[in-house]
N, CA, C and O atoms as a Tinker XYZ file with bonds, in Angstrom:
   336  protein
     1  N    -62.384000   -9.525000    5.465000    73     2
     2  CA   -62.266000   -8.105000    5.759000    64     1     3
     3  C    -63.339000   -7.712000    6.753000    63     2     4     5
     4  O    -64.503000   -7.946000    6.427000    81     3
     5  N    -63.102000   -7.155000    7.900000    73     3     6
     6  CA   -63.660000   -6.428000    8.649000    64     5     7
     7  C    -64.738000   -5.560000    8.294000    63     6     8     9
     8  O    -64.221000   -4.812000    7.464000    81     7
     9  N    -66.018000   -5.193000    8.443000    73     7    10
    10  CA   -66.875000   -4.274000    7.897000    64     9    11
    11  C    -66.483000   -2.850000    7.748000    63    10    12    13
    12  O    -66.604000   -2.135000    6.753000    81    11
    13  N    -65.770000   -2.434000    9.442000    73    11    14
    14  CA   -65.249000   -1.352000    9.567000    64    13    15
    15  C    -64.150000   -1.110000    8.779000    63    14    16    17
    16  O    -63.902000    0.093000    8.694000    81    15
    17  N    -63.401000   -1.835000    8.168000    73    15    18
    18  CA   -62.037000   -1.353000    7.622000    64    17    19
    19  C    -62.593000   -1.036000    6.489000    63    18    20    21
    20  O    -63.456000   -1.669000    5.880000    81    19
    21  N    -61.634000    0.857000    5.949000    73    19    22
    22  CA   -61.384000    1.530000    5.088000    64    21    23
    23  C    -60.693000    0.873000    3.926000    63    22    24    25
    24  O    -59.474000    0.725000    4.018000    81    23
    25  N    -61.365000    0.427000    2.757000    73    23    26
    26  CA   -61.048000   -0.084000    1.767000    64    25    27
    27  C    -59.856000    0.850000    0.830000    63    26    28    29
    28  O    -59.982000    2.072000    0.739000    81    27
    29  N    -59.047000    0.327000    0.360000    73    27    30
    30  CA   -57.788000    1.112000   -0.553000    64    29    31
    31  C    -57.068000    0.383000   -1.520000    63    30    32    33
    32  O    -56.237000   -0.449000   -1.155000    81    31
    33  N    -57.249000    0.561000   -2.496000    73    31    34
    34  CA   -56.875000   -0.185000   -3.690000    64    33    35
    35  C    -56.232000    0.883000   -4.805000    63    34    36    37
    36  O    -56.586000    2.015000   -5.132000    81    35
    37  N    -54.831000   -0.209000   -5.366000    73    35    38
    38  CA   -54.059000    1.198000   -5.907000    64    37    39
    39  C    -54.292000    0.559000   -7.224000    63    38    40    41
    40  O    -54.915000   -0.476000   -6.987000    81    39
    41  N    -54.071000    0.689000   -8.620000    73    39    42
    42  CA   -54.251000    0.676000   -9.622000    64    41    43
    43  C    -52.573000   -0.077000  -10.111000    63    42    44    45
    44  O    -51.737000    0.823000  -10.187000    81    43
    45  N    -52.110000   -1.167000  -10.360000    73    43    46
    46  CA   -51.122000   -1.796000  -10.946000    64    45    47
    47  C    -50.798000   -2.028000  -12.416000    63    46    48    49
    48  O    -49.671000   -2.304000  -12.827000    81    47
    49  N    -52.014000   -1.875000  -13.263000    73    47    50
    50  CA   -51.856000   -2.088000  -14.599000    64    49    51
    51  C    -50.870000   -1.262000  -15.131000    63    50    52    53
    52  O    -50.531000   -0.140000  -14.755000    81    51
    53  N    -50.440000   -1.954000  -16.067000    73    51    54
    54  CA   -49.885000   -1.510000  -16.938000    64    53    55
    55  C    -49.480000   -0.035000  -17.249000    63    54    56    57
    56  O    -48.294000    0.273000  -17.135000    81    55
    57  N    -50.215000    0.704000  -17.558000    73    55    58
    58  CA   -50.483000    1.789000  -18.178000    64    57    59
    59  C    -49.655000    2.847000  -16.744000    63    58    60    61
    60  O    -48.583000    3.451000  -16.774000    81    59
    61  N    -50.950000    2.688000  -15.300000    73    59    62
    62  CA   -50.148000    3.286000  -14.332000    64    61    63
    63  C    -49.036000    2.935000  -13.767000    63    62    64    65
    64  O    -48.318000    3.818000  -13.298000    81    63
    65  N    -48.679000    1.664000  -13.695000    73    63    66
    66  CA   -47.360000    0.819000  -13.654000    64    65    67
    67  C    -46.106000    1.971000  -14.574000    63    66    68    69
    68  O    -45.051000    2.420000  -14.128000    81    67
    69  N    -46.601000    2.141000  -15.673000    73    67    70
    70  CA   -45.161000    2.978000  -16.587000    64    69    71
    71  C    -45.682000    4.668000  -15.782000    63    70    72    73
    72  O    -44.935000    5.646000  -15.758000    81    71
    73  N    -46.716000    4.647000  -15.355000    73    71    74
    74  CA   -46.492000    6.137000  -14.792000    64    73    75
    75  C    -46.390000    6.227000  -13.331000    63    74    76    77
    76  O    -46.829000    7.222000  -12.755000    81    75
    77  N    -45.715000    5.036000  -12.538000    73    75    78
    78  CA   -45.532000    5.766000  -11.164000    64    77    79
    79  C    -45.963000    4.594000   -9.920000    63    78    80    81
    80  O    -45.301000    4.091000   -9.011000    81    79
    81  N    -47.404000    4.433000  -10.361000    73    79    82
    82  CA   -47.911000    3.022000   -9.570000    64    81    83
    83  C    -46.888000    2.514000   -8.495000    63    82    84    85
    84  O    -46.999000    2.840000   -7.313000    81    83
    85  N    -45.796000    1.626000   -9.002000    73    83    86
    86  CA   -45.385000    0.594000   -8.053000    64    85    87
    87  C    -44.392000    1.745000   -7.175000    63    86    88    89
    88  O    -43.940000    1.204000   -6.166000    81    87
    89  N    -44.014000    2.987000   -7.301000    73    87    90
    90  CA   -43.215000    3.746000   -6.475000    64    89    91
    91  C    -44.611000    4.093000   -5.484000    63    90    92    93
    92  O    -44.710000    3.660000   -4.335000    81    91
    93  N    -45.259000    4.625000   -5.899000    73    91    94
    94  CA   -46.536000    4.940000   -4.995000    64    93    95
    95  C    -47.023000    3.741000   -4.125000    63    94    96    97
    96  O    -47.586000    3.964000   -3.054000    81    95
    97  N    -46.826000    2.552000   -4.546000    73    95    98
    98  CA   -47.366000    1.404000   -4.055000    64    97    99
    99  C    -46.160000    1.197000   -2.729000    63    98   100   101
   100  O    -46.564000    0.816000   -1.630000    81    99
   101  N    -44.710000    1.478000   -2.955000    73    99   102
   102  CA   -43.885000    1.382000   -1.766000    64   101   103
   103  C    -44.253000    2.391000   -0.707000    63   102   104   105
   104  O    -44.381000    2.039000    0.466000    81   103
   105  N    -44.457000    3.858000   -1.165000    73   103   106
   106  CA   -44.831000    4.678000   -0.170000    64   105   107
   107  C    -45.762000    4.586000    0.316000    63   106   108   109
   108  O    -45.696000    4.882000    1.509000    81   107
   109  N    -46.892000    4.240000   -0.091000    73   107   110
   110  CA   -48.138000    3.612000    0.484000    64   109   111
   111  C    -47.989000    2.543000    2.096000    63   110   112   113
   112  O    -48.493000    2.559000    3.219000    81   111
   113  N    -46.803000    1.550000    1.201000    73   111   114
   114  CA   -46.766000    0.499000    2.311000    64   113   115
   115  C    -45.970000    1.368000    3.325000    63   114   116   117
   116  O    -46.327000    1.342000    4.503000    81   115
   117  N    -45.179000    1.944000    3.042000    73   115   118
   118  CA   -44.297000    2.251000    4.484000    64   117   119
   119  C    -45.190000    3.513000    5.486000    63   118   120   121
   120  O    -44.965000    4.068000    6.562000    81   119
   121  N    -46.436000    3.584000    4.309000    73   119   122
   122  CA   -46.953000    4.754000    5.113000    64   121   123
   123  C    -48.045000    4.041000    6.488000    63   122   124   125
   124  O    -48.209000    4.265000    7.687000    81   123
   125  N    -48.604000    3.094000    5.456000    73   123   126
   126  CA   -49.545000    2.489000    6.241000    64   125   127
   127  C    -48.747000    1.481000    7.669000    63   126   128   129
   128  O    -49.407000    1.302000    8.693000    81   127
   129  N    -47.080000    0.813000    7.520000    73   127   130
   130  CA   -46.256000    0.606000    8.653000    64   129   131
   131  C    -45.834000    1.918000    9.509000    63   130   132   133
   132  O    -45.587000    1.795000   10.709000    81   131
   133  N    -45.769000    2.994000    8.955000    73   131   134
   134  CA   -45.253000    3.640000   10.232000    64   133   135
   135  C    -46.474000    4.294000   10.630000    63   134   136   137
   136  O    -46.195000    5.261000   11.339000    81   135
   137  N    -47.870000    4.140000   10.439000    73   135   138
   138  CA   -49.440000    4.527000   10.995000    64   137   139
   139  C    -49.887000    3.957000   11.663000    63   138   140   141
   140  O    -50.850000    4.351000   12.320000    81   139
   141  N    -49.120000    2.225000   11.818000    73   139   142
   142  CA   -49.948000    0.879000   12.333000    64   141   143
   143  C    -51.391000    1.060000   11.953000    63   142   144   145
   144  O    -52.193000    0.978000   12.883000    81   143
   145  N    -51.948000    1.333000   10.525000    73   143   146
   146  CA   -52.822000    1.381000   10.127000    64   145   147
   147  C    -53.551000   -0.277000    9.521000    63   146   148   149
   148  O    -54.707000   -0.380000    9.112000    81   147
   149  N    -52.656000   -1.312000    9.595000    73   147   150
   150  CA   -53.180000   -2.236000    9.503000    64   149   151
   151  C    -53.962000   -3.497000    9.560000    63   150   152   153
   152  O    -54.007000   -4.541000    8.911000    81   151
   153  N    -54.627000   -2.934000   10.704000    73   151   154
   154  CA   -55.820000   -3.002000   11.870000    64   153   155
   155  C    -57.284000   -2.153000   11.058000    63   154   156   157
   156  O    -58.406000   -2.633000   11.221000    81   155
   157  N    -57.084000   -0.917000   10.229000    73   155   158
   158  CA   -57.619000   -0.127000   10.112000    64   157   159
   159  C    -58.027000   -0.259000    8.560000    63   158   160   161
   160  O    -59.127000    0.205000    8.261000    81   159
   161  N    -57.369000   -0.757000    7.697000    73   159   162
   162  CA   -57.815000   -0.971000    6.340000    64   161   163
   163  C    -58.242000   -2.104000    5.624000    63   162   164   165
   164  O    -59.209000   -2.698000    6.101000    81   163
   165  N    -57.669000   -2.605000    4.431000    73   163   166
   166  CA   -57.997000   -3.457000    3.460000    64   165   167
   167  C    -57.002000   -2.826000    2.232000    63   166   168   169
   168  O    -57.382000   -2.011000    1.391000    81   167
   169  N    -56.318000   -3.114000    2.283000    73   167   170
   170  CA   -55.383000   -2.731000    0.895000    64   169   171
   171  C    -54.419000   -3.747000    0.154000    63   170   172   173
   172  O    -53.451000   -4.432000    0.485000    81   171
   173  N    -55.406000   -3.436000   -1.433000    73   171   174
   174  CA   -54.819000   -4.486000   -2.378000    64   173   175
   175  C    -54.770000   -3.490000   -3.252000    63   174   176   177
   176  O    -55.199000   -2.338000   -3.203000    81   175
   177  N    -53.840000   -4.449000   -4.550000    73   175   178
   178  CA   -53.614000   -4.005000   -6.065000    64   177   179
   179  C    -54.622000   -4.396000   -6.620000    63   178   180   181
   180  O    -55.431000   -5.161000   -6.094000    81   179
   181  N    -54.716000   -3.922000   -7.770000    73   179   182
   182  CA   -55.340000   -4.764000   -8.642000    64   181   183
   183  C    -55.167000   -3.923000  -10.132000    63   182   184   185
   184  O    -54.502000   -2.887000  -10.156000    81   183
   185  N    -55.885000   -4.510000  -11.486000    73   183   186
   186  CA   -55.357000   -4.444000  -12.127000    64   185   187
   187  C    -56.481000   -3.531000  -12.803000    63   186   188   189
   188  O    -57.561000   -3.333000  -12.247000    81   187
   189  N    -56.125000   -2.961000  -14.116000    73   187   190
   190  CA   -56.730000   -1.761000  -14.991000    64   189   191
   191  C    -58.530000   -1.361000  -14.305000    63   190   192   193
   192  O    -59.506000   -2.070000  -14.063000    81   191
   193  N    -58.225000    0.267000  -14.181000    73   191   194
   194  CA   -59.388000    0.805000  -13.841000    64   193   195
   195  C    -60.445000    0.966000  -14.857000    63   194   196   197
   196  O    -61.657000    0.890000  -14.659000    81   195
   197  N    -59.849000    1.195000  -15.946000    73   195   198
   198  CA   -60.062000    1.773000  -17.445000    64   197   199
   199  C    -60.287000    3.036000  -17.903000    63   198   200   201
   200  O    -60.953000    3.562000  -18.794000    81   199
   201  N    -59.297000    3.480000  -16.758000    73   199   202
   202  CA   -59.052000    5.104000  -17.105000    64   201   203
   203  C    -57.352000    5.031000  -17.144000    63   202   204   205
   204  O    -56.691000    5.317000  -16.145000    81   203
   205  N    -56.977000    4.777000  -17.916000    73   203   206
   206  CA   -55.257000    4.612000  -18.130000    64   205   207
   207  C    -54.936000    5.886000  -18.123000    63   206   208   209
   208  O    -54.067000    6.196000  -17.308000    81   207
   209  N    -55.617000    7.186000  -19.151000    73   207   210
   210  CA   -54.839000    8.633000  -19.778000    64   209   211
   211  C    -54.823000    9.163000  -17.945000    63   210   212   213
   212  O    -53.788000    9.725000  -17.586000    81   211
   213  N    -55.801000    8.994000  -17.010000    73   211   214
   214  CA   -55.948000    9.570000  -16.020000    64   213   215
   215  C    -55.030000    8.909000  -14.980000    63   214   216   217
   216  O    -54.978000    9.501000  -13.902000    81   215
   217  N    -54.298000    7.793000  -15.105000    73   215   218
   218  CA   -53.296000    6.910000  -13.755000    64   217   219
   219  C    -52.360000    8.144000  -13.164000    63   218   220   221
   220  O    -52.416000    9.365000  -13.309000    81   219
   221  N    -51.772000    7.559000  -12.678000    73   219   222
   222  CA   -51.969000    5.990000  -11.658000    64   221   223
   223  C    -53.269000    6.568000  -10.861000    63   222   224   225
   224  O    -53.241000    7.561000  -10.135000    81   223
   225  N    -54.330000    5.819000  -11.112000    73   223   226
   226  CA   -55.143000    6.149000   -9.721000    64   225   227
   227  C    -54.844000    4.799000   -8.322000    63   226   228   229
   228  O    -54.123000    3.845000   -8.033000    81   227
   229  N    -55.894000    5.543000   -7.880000    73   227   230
   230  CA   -56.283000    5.262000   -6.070000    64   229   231
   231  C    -57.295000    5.047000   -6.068000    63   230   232   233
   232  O    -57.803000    5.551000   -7.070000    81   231
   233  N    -58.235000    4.365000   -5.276000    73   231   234
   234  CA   -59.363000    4.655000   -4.227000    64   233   235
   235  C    -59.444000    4.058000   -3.027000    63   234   236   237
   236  O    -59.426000    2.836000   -2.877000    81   235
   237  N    -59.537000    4.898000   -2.112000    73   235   238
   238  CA   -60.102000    5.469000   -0.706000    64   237   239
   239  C    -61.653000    5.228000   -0.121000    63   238   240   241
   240  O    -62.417000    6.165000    0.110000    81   239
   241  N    -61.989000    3.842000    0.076000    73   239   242
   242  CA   -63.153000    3.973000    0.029000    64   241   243
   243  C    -64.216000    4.114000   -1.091000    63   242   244   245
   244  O    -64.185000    3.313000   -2.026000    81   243
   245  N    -65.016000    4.944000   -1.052000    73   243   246
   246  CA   -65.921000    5.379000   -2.451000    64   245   247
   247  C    -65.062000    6.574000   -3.662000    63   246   248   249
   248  O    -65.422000    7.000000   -4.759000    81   247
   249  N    -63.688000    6.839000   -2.749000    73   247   250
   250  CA   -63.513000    7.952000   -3.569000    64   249   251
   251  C    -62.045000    7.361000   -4.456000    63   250   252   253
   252  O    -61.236000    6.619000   -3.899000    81   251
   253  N    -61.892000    7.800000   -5.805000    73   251   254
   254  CA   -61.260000    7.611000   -6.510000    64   253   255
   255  C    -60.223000    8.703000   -6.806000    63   254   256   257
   256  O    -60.814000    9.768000   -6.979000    81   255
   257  N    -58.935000    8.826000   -6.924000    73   255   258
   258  CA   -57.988000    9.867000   -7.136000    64   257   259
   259  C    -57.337000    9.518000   -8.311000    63   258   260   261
   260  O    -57.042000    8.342000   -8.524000    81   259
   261  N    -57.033000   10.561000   -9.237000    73   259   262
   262  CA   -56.493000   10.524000  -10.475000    64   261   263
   263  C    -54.863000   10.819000  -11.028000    63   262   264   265
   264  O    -54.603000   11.903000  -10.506000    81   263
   265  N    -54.327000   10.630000  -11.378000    73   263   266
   266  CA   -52.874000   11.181000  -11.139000    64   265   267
   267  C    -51.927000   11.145000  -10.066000    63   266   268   269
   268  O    -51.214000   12.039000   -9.613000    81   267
   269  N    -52.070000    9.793000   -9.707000    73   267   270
   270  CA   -51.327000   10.072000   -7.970000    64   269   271
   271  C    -49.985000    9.874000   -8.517000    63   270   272   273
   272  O    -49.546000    9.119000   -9.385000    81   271
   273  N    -49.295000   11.037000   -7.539000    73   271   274
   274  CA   -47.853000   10.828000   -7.876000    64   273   275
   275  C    -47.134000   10.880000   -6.170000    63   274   276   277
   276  O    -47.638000   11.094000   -5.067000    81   275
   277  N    -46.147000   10.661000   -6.494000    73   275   278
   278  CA   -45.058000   10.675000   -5.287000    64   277   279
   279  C    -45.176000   11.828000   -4.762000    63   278   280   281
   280  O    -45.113000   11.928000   -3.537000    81   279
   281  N    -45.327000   12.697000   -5.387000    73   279   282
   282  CA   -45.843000   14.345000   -5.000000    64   281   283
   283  C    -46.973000   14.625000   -4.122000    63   282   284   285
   284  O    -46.964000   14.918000   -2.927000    81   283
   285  N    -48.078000   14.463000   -5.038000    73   283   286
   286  CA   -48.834000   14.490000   -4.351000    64   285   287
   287  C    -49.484000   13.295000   -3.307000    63   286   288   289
   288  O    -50.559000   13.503000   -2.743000    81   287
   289  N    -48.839000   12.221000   -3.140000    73   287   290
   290  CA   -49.348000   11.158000   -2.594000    64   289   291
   291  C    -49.794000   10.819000   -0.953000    63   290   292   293
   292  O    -50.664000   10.159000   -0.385000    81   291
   293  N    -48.807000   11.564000   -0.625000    73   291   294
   294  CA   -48.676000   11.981000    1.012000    64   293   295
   295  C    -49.850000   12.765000    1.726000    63   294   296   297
   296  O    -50.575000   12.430000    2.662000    81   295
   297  N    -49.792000   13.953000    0.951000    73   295   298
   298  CA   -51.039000   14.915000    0.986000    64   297   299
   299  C    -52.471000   13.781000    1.328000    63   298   300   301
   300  O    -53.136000   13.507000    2.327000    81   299
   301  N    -52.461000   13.404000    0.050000    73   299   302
   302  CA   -53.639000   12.376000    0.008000    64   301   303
   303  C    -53.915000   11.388000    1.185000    63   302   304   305
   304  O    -54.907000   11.488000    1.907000    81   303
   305  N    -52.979000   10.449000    1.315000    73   303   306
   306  CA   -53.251000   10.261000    2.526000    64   305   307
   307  C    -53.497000   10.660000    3.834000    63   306   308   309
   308  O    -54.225000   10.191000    4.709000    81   307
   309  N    -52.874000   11.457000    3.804000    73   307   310
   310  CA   -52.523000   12.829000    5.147000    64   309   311
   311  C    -54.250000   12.667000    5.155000    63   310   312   313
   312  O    -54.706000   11.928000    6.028000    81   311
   313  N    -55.104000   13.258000    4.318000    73   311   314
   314  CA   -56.221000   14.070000    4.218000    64   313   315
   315  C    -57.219000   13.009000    4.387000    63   314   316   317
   316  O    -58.369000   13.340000    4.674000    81   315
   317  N    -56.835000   11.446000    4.204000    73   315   318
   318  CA   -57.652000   10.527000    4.583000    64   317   319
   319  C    -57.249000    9.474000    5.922000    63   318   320   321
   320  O    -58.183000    8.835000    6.408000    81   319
   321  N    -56.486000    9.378000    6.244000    73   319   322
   322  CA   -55.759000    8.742000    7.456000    64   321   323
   323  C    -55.623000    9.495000    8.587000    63   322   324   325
   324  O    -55.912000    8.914000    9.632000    81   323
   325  N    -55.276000   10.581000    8.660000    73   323   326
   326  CA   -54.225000   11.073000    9.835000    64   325   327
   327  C    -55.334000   11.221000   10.915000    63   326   328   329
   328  O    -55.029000   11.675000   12.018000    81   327
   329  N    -56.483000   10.890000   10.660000    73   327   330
   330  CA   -57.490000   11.177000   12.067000    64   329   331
   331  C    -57.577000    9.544000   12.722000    63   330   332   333
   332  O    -58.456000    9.183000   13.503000    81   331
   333  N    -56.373000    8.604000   12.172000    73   331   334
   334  CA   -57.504000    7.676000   12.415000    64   333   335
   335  C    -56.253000    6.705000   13.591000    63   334   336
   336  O    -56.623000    5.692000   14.184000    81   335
């Protein structure tokens, strides 16, 4: 991994897996293909945060998001990507 690339890791376990995870995990990918952002990051799964009641999370770097849904998921990125 590049020093410069923006680290992003989505949460796959279990727990966020039954709440949403792997739908978020497709929009993710098609977001980061139609950004050609893949020059620009580091993005993997991985498995339990150990905040399950709070999933599906995210993190963005240092920052962690709680409840990501298909809803709000776009937003989120929007608010961390779109300058880049």
């Amino acid at each position: 991994m590049s020093a410069d690339k923006i680290k992003v890791s989505i949460c796959l376990g279990s727990s966020c897996f039954a709440r949403g995870s792997q739908k978020n995990l497709e929009i993710m990918q098609a977001y980061f293909a139609e950004k050609h952002l893949d020059d620009k990051i580091d993005f993997a799964g991985h498995l339990c945060e150990e905040v399950c009641k709070q999933g599906p999370t995210l993190k963005i770097g240092d920052k962690v998001y709680y409840g990501v849904t298909a809803t709000n998921l776009h937003a989120i990125l929007d608010d961390n990507f779109k300058d880049l």
